[in-house]
C-alpha positions in Angstrom: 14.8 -3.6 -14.2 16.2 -5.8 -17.2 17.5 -2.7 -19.4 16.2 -2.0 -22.6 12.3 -2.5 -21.2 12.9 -0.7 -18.2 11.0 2.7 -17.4 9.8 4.8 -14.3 6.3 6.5 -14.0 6.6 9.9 -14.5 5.1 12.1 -12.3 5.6 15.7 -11.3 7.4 14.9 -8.9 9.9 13.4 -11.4 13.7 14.6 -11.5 13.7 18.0 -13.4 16.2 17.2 -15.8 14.7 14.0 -17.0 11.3 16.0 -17.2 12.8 18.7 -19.0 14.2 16.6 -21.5 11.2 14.9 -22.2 9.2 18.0 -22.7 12.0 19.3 -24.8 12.0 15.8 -27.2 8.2 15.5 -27.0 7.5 19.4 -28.1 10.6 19.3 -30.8 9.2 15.9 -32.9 5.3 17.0 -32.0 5.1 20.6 -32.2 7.7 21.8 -34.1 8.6 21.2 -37.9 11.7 19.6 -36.7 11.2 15.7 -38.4 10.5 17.8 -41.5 13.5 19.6 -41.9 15.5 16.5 -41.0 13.8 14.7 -43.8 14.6 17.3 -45.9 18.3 17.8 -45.2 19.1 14.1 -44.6 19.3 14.2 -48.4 22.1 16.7 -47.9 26.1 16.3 -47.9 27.2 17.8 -44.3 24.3 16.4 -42.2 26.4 15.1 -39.3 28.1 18.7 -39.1 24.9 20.6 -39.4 22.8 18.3 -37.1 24.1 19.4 -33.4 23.7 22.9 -34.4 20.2 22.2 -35.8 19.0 20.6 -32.4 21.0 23.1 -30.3 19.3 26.1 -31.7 15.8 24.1 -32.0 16.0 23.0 -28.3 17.7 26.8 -27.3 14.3 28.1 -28.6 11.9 25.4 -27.1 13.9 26.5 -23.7 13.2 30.4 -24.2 9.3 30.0 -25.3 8.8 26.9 -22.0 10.3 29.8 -19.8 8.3 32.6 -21.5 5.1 30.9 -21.1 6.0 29.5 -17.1 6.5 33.1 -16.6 3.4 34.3 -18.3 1.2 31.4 -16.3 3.2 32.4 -12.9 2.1 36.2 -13.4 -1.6 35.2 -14.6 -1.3 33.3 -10.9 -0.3 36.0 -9.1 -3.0 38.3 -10.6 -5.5 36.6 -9.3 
């Protein structure tokens, strides 16, 4: 491993943290309007002070739907 070019397979099997923060950066800038609003305020006096809470309460959501839908696939699992 040379830095910059380095990288691990991911599997799932992968550490749950690094898993979780790639699910959390790949749903915010793919499934989300996220880019968009940052495009929008970048414009914007105040963007560094605004930022962390933007992707705070962006990612705090991402977390609750991931768990609500877990949930919802664990109890379709047990059903049947």
């Amino acid at each position: 491993m040379n830095g910059k070019n380095d990288y691990r397979e991911t599997t799932k099997n992968s550490d749950e943290g690094f898993l979780s923060r790639i699910r959390g950066n790949y749903i915010r800038h793919n499934l989300t309007n996220y880019d968009d609003i940052l495009t929008i305020i970048k414009r914007h006096t105040g963007i560094r002070e605004v930022y962390p809470d933007l992707k705070n309460k962006v990612m705090t959501r991402i977390n609750i739907e991931w768990e609500r839908h877990a949930t919802s696939e664990e109890n379709t699992n047990i059903s049947n």
